[in-house]
C-alpha positions in Angstrom: -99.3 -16.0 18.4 -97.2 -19.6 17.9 -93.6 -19.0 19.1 -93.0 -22.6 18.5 -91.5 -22.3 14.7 -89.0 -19.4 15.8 -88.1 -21.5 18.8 -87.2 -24.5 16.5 -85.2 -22.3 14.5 -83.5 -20.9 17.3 -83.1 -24.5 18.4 -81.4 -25.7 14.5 -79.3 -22.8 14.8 -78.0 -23.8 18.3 -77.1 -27.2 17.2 -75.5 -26.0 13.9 -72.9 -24.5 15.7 -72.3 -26.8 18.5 -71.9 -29.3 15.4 -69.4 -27.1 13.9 -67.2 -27.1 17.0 -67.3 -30.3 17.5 -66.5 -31.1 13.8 -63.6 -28.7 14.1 -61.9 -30.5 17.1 -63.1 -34.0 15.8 -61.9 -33.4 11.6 -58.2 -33.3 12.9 -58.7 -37.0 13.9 -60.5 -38.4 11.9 -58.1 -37.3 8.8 -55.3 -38.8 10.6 -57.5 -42.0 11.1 -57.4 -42.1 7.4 -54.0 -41.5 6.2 -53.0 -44.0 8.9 -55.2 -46.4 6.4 -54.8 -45.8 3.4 -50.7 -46.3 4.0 -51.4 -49.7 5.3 -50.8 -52.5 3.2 -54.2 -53.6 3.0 -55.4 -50.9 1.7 -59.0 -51.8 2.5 -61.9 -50.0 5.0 -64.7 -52.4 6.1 -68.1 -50.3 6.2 -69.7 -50.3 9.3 -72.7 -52.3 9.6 -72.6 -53.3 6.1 -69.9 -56.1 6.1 -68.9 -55.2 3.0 -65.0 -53.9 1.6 -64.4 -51.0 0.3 -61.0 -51.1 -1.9 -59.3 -47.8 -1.9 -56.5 -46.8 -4.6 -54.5 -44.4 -3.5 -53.5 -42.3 -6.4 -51.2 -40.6 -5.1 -48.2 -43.1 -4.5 -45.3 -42.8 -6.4 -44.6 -46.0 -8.5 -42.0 -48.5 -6.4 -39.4 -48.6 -8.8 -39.3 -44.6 -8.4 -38.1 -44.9 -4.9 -34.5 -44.4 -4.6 -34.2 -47.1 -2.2 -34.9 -49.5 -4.6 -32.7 -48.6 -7.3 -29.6 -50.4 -7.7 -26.2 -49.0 -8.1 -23.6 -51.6 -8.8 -19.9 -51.3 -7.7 -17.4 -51.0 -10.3 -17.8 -52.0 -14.0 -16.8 -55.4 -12.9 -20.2 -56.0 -11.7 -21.4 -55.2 -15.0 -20.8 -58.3 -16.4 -23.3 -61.4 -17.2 -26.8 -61.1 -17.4 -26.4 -60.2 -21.0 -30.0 -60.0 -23.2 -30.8 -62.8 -25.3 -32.8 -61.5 -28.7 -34.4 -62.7 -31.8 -32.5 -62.7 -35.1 -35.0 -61.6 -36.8 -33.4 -62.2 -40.9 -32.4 -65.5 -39.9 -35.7 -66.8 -38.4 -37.7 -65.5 -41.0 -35.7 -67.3 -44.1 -35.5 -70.6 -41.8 -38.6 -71.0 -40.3 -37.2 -71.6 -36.5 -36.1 -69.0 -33.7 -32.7 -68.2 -33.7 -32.1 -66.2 -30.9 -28.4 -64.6 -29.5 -26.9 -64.4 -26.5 -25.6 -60.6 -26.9 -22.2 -61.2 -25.1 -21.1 -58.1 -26.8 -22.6 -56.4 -23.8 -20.6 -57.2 -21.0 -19.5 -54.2 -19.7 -16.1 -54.5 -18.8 -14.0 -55.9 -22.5 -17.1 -56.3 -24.4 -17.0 -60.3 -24.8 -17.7 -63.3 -23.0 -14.2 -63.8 -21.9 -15.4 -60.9 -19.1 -17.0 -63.9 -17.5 -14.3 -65.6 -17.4 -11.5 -63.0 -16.4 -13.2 -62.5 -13.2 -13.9 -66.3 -12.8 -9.9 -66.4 -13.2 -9.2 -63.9 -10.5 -11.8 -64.8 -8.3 -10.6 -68.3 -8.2 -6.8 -67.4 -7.8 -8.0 -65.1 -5.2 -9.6 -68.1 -3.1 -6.3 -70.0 -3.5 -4.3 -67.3 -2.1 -2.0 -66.6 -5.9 -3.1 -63.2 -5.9 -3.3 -60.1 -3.3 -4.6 -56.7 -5.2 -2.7 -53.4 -4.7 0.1 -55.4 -4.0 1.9 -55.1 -7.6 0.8 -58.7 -8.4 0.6 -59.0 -12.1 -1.7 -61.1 -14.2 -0.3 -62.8 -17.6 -1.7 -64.6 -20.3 -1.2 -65.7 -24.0 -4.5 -64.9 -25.9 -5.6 -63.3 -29.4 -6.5 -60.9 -27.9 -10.5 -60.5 -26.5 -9.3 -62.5 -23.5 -6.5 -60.1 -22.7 -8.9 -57.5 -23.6 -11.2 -58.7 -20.7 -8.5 -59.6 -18.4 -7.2 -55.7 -19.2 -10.0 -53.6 -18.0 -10.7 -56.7 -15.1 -7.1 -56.4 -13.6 -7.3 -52.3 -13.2 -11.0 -52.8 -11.8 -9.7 -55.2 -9.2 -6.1 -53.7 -8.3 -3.9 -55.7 -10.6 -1.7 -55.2 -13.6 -1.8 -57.6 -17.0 0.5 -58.2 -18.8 -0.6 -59.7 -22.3 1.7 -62.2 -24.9 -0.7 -62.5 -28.2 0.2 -63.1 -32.2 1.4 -60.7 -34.1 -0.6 -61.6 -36.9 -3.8 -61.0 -35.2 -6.1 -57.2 -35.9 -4.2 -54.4 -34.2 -7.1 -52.7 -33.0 -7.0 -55.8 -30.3 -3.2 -54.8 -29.5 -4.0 -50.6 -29.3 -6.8 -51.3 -26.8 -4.8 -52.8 -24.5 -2.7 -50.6 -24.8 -5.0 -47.7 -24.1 -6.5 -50.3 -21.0 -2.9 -50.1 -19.3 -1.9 -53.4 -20.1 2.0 -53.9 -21.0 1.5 -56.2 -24.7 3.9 -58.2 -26.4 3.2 -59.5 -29.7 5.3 -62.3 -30.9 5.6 -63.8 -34.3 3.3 -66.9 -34.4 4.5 -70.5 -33.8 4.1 -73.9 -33.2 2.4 -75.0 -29.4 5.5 -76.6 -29.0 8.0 -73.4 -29.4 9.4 -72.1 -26.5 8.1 -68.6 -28.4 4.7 -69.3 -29.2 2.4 -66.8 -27.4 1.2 -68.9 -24.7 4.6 -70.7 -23.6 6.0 -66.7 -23.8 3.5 -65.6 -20.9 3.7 -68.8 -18.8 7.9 -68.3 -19.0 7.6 -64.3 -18.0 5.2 -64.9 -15.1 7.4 -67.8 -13.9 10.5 -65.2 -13.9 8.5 -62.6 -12.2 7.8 -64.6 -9.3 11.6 -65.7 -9.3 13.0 -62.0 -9.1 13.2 -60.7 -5.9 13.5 -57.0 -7.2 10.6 -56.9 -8.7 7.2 -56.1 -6.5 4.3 -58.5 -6.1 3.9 -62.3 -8.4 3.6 -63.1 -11.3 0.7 -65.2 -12.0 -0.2 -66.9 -15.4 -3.9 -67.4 -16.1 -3.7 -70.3 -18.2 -7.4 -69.6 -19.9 -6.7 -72.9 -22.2 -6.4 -75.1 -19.1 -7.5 -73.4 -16.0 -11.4 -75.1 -15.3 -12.5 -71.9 -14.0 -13.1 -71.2 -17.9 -15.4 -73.1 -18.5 -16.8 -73.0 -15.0 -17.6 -68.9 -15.6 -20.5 -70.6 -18.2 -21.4 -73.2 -16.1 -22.7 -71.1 -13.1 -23.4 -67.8 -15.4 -24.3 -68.4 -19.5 -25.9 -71.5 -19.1 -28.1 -70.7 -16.1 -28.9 -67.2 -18.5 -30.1 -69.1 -21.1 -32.2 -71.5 -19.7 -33.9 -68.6 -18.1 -34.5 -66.2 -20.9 -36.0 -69.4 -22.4 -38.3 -70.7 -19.8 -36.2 -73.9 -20.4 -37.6 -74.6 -23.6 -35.0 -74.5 -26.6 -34.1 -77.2 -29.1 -30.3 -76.7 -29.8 -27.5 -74.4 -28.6 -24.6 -73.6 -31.5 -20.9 -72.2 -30.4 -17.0 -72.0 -31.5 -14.7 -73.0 -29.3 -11.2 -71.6 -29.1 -10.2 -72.7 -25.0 -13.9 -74.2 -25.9 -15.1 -73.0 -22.0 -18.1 -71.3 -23.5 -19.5 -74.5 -25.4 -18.2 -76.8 -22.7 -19.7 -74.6 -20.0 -22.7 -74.1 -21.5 -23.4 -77.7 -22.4 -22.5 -79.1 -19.2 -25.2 -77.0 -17.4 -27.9 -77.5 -20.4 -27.7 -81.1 -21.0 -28.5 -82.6 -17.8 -32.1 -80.1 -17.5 -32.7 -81.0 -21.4 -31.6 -84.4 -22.4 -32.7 -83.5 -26.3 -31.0 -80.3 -26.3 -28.8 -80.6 -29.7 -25.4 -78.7 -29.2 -23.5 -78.6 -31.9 -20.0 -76.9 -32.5 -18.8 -74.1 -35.0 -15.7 -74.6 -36.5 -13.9 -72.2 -38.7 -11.3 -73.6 -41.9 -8.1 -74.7 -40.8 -9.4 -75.6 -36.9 -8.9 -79.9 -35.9 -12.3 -79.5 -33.7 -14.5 -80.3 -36.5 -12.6 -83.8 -36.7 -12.2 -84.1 -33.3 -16.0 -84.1 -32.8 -16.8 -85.9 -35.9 -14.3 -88.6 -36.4 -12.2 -88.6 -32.8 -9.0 -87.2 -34.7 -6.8 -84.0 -34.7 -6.7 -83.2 -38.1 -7.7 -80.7 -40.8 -6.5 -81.2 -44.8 -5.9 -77.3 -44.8 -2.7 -78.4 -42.0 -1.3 -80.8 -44.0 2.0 -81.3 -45.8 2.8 -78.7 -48.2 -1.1 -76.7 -48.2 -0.4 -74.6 -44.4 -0.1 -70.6 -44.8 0.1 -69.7 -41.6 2.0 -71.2 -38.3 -1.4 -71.2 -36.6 -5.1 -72.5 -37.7 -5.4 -70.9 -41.6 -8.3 -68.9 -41.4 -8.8 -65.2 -40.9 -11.4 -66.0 -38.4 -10.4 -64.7 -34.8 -10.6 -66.2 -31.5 -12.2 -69.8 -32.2 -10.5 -72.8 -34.2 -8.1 -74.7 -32.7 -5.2 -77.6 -33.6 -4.4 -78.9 -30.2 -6.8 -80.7 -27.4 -7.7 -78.3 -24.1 -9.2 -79.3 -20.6 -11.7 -76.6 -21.1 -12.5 -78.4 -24.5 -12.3 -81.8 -23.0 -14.7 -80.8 -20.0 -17.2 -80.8 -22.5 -16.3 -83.0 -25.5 -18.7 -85.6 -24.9 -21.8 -84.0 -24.7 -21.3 -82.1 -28.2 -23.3 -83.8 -30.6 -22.4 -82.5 -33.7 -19.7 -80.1 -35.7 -20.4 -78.2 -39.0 -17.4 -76.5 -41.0 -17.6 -72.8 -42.0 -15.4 -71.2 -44.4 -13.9 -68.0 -44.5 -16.0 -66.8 -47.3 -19.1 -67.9 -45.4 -18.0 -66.2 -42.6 -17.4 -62.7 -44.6 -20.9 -62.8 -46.1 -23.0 -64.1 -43.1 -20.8 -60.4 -41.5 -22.4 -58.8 -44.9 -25.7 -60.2 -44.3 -26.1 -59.4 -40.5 -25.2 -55.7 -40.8 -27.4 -55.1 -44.1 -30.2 -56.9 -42.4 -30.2 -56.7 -39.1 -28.1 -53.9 -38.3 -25.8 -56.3 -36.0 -22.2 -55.5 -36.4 -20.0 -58.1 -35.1 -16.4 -59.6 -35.5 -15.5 -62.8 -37.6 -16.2 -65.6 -34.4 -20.0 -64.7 -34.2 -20.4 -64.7 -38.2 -19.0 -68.1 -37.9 -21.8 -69.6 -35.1 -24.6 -67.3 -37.2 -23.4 -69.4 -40.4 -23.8 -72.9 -38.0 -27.1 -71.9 -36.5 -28.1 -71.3 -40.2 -27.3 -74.5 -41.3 -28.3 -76.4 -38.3 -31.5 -74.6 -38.9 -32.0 -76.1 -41.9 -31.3 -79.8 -41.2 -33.7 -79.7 -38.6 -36.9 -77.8 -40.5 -38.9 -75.5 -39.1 -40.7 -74.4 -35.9 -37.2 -75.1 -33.8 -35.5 -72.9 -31.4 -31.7 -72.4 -31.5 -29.4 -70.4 -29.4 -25.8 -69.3 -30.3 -23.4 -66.2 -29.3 -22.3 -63.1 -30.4 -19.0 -62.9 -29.2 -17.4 -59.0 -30.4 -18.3 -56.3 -32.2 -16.6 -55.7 -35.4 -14.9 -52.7 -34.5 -12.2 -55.0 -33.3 -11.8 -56.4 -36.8 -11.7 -53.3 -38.7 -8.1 -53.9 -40.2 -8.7 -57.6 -40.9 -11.9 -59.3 -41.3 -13.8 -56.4 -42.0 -11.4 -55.2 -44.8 -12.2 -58.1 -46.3 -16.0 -58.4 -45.7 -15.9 -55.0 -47.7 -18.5 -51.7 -46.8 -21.8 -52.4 -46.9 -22.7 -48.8 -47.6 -26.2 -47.7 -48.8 -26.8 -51.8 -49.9 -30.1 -53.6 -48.7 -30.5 -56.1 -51.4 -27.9 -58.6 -50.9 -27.8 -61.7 -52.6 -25.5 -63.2 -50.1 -28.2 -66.0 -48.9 -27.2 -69.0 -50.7 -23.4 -68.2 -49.1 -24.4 -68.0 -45.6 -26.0 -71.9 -45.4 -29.7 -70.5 -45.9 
């Protein structure tokens, strides 16, 4: 009888298990081989002898911005400020035809307005020039209507400093009770003439000088000076402007703003300008503010400040935080390359507030109304198929008690009627 098909099997059996132990001692290795490769950056295996790449996706990674080394944690709220988003107005664009798109400076973390930029620009700076030494009772004043103080408020705490704020009695108290609440000492003084030894600005320049002088008292005084101090309008030159040009790819037609120290427009323009020689910026000015002349004739001057007509010690207007009767260096840094001004009333202001809220659901105080009523009307001189920027400075929560009383409740409305009111 043949033996030779039980020997073979005997043979296969034999080799079977020597396979099988060599596999066992080999596997070990080989895995290990291949997790060494597949966490290499290539990510590739060549196959041997066929000189051809394999491409292997390891499903099994966890996505990099799940990582918790690359996750960013910023120090302080002072480091959320800038890099604020810039959005589409949608009501706006659709009844003029162009893109009006807003810089949402609402959104800076620390006071909620673009003077955040600027408070830390302010410190920073006095910093460098050795006027200010935190935790060292060094107080910080300043004259403003209030969303600089706001800014320079919450700023001062984050950095070790105390404010002290002089502003207008005349202006919302919801601006006074928040900085209050941010630990600021406040002192509102009836308003007056730039000249008046009272007026809110002269008041904080006087009680940081005495400060300083008093040898009882800990720390400086330091006065900010936001109307005249460059590092205004220097806070948009190195952080709006370069914003802007970015969330646009560099392409926009026209840039709209208000000026009250006039660092945003100045700011903004000086870094624009230069990259796009068309660019069209053009200056929103409220009733009662000189700017509109200053730009369009050279002159100080608005009829609502002459003889006889004047309501109120300052610019007549219930508008907030822009408008202006007297020339600044923040104004002046950019005066020149402003190439137009258009005049917005109160009542435009009030309804363009109506309008964004019913519309858009954008609730915002009476110096963004204003530039949305600009960028309206500058939309419509040009035509359609432009692109405009402008700012939203506040929210209207901080005008509750003022502008917003006026402006009315919107309540269950959608249907205004408001268009022909708001320059569109």
């Amino acid at each position: 009888m043949d033996n030779r098909p039980r020997l073979f099997l005997t043979a296969a059996f034999l080799c079977g298990v020597l396979l099988t132990l060599g596999f066992k001692d080999f596997y070990p290795d080989l895995e290990r081989r291949f997790r060494r490769r597949r966490r290499s950056p290539a990510d590739t295996l060549v196959s041997a002898g066929l000189g051809e790449s394999i491409d292997l996706e390891d499903h099994t990674k966890v996505g990099a911005s799940d990582k918790p080394n690359d996750v960013e944690i910023f120090e302080g709220i002072e480091a959320c400020v800038g890099n604020t988003p810039l959005f589409r107005i949608k009501s706006l664009s659709e009844v003029t035809g162009c893109e009006i798109l807003a810089k949402a400076e609402f959104l800076n973390g620390a006071g909620g307005s673009p003077k955040d930029r600027v408070a830390l620009n302010l410190i920073k700076t006095a910093e460098e020039q050795g006027l200010l030494t935190p935790h060292t009772g060094d107080t910080i004043y300043e004259g403003t209507v209030g969303s600089t103080g706001i800014s320079l408020a919450a700023v001062c705490r984050a950095k070790g400093y105390l404010a002290h704020i002089c502003m207008p009695s005349d202006q919302a108290t919801e601006k006074s009770d928040l900085l209050l609440k941010l630990g600021a000492i406040v002192d509102r003084v009836p308003p007056a003439p730039i000249i008046d030894p009272m007026h809110f600005v002269n008041r904080a320049r006087s009680l940081a000088t005495d400060h300083t002088a008093d040898p009882k008292r800990p720390g400086r005084g330091y006065f900010a000076d936001q109307f005249e101090n460059q590092a205004n309008w220097k806070a948009h030159f190195e952080g709006t402007g370069p914003e802007i040009f970015q969330q646009c790819g560099g392409k926009l037609d026209a840039f709209v703003a208000g000026a009250g120290t006039g660092g945003t427009i100045a700011g903004v323009a000086r870094f624009l300008k230069p990259k796009l020689p068309n660019l069209r910026v053009v200056l929103a000015d409220p009733q009662g503010s000189g700017l509109f002349n200053r730009i369009k004739y050279g002159v100080m001057f608005d009829t609502l400040e002459k003889e006889g007509t004047r309501r109120r010690s300052q610019v007549d207007t219930i508008v907030e935080g822009i408008g202006i009767n007297r020339i600044t260096a923040n104004f002046e840094a950019g005066r020149e390359l402003i190439d137009d001004a258009i005049k917005v009333s109160d009542e435009e202001a009030l309804a363009m507030a109506r309008w964004l809220a019913e519309k858009d659901g954008i609730f915002v105080g009476s110096s963004s109304s204003v530039n949305c009523v600009a960028t309206a009307r500058l939309a419509r001189q040009l035509g359609p198929g432009y692109r405009i920027v402008t700012v939203l400075c506040d929210s209207g929560t901080r005008h509750l008690s003022k502008f917003w009383a006026r402006a009315g409740i919107v309540g269950g409305k959608s249907d205004s009627k408001s268009q022909d009111k708001i320059g569109v």
